[in-house]
C-alpha positions as a printed NumPy array, in Angstrom:
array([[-21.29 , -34.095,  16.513],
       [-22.707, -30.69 ,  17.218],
       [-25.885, -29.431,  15.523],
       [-27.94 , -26.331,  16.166],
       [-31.378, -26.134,  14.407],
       [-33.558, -23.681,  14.163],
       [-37.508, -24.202,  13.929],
       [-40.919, -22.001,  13.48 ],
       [-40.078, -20.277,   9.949],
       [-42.435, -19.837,   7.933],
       [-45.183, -17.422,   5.854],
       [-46.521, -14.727,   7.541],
       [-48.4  , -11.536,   6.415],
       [-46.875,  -8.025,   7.347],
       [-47.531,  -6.952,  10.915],
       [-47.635, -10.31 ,  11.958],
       [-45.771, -12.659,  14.411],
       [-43.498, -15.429,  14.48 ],
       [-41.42 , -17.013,  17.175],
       [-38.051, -18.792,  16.234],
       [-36.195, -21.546,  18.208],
       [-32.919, -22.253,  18.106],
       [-31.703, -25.415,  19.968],
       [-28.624, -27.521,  19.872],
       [-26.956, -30.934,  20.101],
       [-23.62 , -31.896,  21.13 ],
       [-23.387, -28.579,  22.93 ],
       [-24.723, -26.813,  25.975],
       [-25.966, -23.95 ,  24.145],
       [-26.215, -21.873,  27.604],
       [-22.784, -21.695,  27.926],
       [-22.526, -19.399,  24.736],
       [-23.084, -16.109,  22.963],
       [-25.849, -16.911,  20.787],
       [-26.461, -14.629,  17.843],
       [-29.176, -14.768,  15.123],
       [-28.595, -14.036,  11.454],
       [-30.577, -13.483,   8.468],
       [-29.504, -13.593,   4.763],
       [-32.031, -12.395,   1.835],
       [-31.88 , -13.598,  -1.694],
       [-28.748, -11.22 ,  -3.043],
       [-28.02 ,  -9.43 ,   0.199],
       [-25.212,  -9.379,   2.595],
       [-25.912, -11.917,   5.939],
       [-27.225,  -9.263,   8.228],
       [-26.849,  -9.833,  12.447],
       [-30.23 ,  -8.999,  13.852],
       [-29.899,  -9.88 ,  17.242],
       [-27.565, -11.386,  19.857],
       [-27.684, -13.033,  23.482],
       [-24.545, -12.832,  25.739],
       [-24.709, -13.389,  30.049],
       [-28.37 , -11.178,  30.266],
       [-27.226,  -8.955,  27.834],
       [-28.821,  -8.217,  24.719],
       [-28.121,  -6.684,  21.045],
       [-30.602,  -5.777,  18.583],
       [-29.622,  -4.348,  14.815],
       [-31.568,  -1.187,  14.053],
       [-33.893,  -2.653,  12.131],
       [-35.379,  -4.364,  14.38 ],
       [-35.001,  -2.851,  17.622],
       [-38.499,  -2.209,  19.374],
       [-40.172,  -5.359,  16.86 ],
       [-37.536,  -8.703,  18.231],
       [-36.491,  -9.704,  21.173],
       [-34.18 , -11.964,  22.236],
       [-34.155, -14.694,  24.848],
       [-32.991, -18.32 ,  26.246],
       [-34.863, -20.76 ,  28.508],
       [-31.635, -21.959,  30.353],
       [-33.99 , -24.881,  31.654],
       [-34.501, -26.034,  27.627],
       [-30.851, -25.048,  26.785],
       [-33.128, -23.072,  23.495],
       [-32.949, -19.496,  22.537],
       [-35.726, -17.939,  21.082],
       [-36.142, -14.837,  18.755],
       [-39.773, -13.055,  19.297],
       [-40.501, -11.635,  15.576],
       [-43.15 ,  -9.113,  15.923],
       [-45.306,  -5.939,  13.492],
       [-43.416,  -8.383,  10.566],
       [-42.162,  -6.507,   7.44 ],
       [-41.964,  -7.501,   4.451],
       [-38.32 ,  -6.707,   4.233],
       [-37.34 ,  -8.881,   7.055],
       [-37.841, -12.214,   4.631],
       [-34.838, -14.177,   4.272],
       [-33.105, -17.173,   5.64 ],
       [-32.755, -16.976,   9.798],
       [-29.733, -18.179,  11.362],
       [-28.523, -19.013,  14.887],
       [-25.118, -19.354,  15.795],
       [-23.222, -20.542,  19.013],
       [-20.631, -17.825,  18.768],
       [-18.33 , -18.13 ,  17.147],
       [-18.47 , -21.868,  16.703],
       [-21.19 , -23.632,  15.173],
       [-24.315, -22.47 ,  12.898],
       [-27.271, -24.016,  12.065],
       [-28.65 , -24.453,   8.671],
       [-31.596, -21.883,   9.037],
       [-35.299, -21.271,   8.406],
       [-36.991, -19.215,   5.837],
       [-38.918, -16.5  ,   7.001],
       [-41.466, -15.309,   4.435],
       [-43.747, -11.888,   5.362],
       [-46.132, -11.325,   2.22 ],
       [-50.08 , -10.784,   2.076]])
């Protein structure tokens, strides 16, 4: 059975950091695309970022805050959240493209 979960969500004040994780089971997550979602409450699910053979994709608004990466050795992919806003709260999502998704982590940025 194939599971991706992601990990480090959480409550953060604006212009800080968080790191997400996004690791899988069942699946050698290396050998895909992996792409990271969000979804806020009564929004459309917005694709902020996205990790394909060294190349990388970031969604306007957050270009120059997230970055992207994978540690091939941990088969994990990792999304650097940095200068937080509150408007990027919502759900994060990781996705083994265009196969499998995990269930996500809530992101919170609020003083």
């Amino acid at each position: 059975q194939v599971q991706l979960v992601e990990s480090g969500g959480g409550l953060v004040q604006p212009g800080g950091s968080l790191r997400l994780s996004c690791a899988a089971s069942g699946i050698t997550l290396t050998r895909y695309s992996v792409g990271w979602f969000r979804q806020a409450p009564g929004k459309e699910r917005e694709g902020v970022s996205c990790i394909s053979d060294g190349s990388t994709y970031y969604a306007d608004s957050v270009k120059g805050r997230f970055t992207v990466s994978r540690d091939k050795a941990k088969d994990t992919v990792y999304l650097q959240m940095n200068s937080l806003k509150p408007e990027d709260t919502a759900v994060y999502y990781c996705a083994a493209l265009y196969d499998y998704r995990g269930q996500g982590t809530q992101v919170t940025v609020s003083s």
